[in-house]
C-alpha positions in Angstrom: 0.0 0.0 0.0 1.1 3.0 -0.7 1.5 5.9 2.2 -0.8 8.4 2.4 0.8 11.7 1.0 1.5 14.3 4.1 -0.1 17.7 3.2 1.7 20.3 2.3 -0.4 23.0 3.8 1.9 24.8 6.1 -0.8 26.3 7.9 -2.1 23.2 8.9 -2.2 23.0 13.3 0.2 20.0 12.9 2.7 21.1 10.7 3.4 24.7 12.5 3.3 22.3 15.5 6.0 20.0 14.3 7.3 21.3 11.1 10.3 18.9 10.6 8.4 16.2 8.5 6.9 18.6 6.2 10.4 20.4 5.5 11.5 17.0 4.8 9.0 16.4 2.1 9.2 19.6 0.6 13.4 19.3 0.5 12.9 15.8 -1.6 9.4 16.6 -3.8 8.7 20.4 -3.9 12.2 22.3 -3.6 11.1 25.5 -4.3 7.1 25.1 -3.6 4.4 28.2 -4.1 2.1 29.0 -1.5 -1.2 28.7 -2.9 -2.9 32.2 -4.3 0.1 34.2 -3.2 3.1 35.0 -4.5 5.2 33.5 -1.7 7.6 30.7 -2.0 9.4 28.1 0.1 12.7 27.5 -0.6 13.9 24.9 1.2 17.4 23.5 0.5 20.6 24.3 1.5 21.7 24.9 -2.0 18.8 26.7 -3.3 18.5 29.1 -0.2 22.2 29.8 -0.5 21.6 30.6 -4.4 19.0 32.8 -3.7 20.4 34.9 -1.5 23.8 34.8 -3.3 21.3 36.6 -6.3 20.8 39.9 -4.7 20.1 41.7 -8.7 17.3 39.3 -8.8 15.7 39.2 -5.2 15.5 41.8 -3.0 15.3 41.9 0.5 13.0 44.5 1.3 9.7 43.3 3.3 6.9 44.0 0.9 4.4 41.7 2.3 3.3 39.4 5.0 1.2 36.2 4.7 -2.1 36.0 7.0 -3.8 33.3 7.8 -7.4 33.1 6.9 -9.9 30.6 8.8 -10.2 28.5 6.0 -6.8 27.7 6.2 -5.3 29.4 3.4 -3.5 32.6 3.4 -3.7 36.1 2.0 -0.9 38.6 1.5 -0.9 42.1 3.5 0.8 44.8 1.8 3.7 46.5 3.7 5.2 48.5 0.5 3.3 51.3 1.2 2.9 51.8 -2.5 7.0 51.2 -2.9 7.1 54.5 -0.4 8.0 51.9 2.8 11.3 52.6 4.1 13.7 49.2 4.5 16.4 49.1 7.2 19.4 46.6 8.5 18.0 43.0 7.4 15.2 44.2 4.8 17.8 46.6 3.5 19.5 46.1 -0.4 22.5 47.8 -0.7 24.3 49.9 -0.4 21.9 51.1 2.4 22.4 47.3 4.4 25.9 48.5 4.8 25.6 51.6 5.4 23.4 51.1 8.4 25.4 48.0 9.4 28.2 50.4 10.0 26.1 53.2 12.2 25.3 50.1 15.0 27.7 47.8 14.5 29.7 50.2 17.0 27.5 49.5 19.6 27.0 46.1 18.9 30.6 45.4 19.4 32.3 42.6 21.9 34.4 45.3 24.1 31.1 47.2 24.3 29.0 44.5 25.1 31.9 43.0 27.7 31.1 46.7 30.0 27.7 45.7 30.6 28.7 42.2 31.7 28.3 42.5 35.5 24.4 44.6 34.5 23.7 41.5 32.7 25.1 38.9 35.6 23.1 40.7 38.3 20.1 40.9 35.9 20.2 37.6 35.6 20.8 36.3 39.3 18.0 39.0 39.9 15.7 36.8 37.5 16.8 33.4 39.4 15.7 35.0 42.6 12.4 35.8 41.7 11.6 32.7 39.3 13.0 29.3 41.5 10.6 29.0 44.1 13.1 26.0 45.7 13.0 23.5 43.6 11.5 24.3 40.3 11.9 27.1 37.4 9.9 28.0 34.6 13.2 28.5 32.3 11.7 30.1 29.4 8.9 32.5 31.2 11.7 33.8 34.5 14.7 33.5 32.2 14.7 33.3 28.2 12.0 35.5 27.5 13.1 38.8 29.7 17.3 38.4 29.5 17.9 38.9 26.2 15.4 41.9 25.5 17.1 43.7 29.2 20.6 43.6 27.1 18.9 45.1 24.3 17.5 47.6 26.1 20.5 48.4 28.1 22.4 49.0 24.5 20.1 51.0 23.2 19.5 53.1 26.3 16.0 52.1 27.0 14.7 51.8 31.0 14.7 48.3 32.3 11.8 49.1 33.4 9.9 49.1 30.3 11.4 46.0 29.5 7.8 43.7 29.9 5.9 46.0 27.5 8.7 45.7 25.4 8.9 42.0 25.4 4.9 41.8 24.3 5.2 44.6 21.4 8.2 42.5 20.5 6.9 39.4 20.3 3.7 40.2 18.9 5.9 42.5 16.2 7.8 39.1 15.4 4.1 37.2 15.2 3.2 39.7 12.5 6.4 38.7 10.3 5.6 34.9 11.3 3.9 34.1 8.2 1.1 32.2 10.3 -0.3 34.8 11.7 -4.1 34.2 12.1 -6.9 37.2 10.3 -8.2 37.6 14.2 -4.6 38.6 15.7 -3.8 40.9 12.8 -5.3 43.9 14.1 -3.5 43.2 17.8 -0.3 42.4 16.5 -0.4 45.6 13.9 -1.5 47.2 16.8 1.2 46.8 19.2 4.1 47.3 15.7 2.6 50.9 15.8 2.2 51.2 19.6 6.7 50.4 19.7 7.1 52.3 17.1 5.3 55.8 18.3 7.4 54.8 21.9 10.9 54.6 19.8 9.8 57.8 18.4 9.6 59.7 22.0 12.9 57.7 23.7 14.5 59.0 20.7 13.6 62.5 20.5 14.0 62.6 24.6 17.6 61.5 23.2 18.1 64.2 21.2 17.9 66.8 23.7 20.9 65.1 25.7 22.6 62.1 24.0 24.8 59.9 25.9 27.3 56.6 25.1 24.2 54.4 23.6 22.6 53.3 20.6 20.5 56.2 20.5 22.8 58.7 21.8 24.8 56.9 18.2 21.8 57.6 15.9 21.0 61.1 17.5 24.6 62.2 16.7 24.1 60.4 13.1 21.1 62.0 12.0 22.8 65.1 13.8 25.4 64.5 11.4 23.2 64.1 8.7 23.9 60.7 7.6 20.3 59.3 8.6 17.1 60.7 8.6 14.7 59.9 12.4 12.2 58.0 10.2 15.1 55.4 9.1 17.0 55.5 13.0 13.6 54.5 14.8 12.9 51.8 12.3 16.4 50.4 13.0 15.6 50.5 16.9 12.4 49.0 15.9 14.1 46.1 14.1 16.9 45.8 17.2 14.2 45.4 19.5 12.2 42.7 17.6 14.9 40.7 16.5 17.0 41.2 19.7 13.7 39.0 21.6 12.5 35.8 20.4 15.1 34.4 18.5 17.7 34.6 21.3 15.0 33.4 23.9 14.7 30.4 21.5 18.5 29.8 21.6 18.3 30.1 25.4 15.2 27.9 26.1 17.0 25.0 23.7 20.6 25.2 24.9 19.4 24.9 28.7 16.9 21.4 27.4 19.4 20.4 25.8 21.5 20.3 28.9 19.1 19.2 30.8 18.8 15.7 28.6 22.2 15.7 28.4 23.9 16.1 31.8 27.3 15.0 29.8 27.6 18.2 28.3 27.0 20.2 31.3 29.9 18.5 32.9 32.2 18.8 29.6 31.1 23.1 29.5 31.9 23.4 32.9 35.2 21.6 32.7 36.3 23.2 29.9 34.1 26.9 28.9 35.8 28.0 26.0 33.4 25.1 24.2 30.4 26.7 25.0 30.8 28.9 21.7 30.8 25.2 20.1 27.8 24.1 22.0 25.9 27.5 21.0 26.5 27.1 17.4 25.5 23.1 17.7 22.4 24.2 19.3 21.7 26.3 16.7 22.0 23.8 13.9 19.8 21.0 15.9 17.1 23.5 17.1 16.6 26.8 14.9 14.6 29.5 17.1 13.2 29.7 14.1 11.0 27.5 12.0 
């Protein structure tokens, strides 16, 4: 008898719930496979992901739409070129404006820069411990994963730590909206709360400009200062930092400390010998993407 074919629908419950058997038919039967009644594709080999994004004259990296899901189970495409007027920053960028905007944060972003907040991010994090083990138990991902990495970001850019939970649900709801499985009845939330980060980069900013200090947006005040960015194009990079800087790097979190937890081995091998944990980071990363 011959196996019943799995369906390809990637909106289907089951395979956003376990998407590793339908990437594994779509790498051997449908390569490069069109989402039905869009224009989207999934490209899903190594090879043919590299060639695409080796061809930057033929695709672009600006984000010009956004799939939806409806309740039917298919999906529509929202518009987010603004007529070709949208502006596209850091990782929706073409060049030369990628670059050029890679070089205005990259000084912030830097390993001696990050090394000075360190001890913040030690204490943060024993600070997190304290109030999430209750004696015997943690929930990892809720006390730890979720708030960590979007406190760094903030302290980088020069945001309050204490704005750092509203920050984490704009973010993550921003990063729901670019998900591709977004459902037609959290659109309007999740559009929502992308507007409601965006108008609050847009005050921290100008506050900024009035006294700018050693930070990311002390950097970009002093950029646009210096004519060499315009405040619609600086916000839009905070509002990328703080998106990307969230989920994805919770997701790394949350899977490197399961993965120690099934494998006390490692733990033992990391703490005998630390300079592998770069290793085990980038292994973790190959086995379990944050994103899928």
């Amino acid at each position: 008898m011959t196996p019943p074919t799995l369906d390809i629908n990637p909106f289907l419950p089951s395979n956003i719930d376990d998407p590793y058997p339908l990437c594994d038919v779509l790498r051997r039967e449908h390569p490069v496979y069109r989402i039905p009644d869009t224009d989207f594709y999934l490209v899903s080999t190594w090879e043919l992901v590299t060639e695409a994004v080796s061809r930057t004259e033929d695709f672009s990296s600006n984000l010009t739409g956004v799939l939806v899901r409806t309740p039917d189970g298919s999906a529509v495409t929202f518009d987010m070129n603004g007529g070709g007027q949208a502006a596209h920053v850091l990782a929706t960028a073409d060049e030369p404006n990628h670059q050029h905007h890679r070089k205005l944060v990259l000084p912030t972003l830097v390993a001696k820069r990050i090394r000075v907040l360190e001890p913040t991010m030690l204490e943060y994090t024993q600070q997190l411990w304290d109030i999430g083990f209750d004696g015997r138990h943690i929930d990892w991902v809720t006390s730890i994963a979720d708030t960590l990495p979007l406190q760094m970001v903030a302290a980088l850019i020069g945001l309050p730590t204490a704005d750092v939970p509203q920050l984490l649900a704009w973010s993550y709801d921003s990063t729901e909206l670019l998900s591709g499985i977004v459902t037609a009845e959290r659109f309007t939330d999740v559009v929502t709360s992308a507007a409601e980060l965006t108008g609050y980069l847009y005050s921290k900013f100008r506050e900024a400009r009035t006294n700018p200090v050693d930070d990311l947006l002390g950097d970009l005040v002093r950029c646009c200062d210096a004519g060499e960015l315009s405040e619609d194009v600086a916000v839009l990079m905070l509002v990328q930092l703080v998106g990307a800087g969230g989920e994805s790097t919770a997701g790394l979190i949350a899977n490197s400390a399961r993965l120690l937890a099934e494998r006390p081995e490692i733990q033992t091998q990391l703490r005998e010998d630390p300079l592998l944990v770069s290793a085990f980071l980038e292994e973790t990363l190959r086995l379990e993407s944050p994103f899928r």
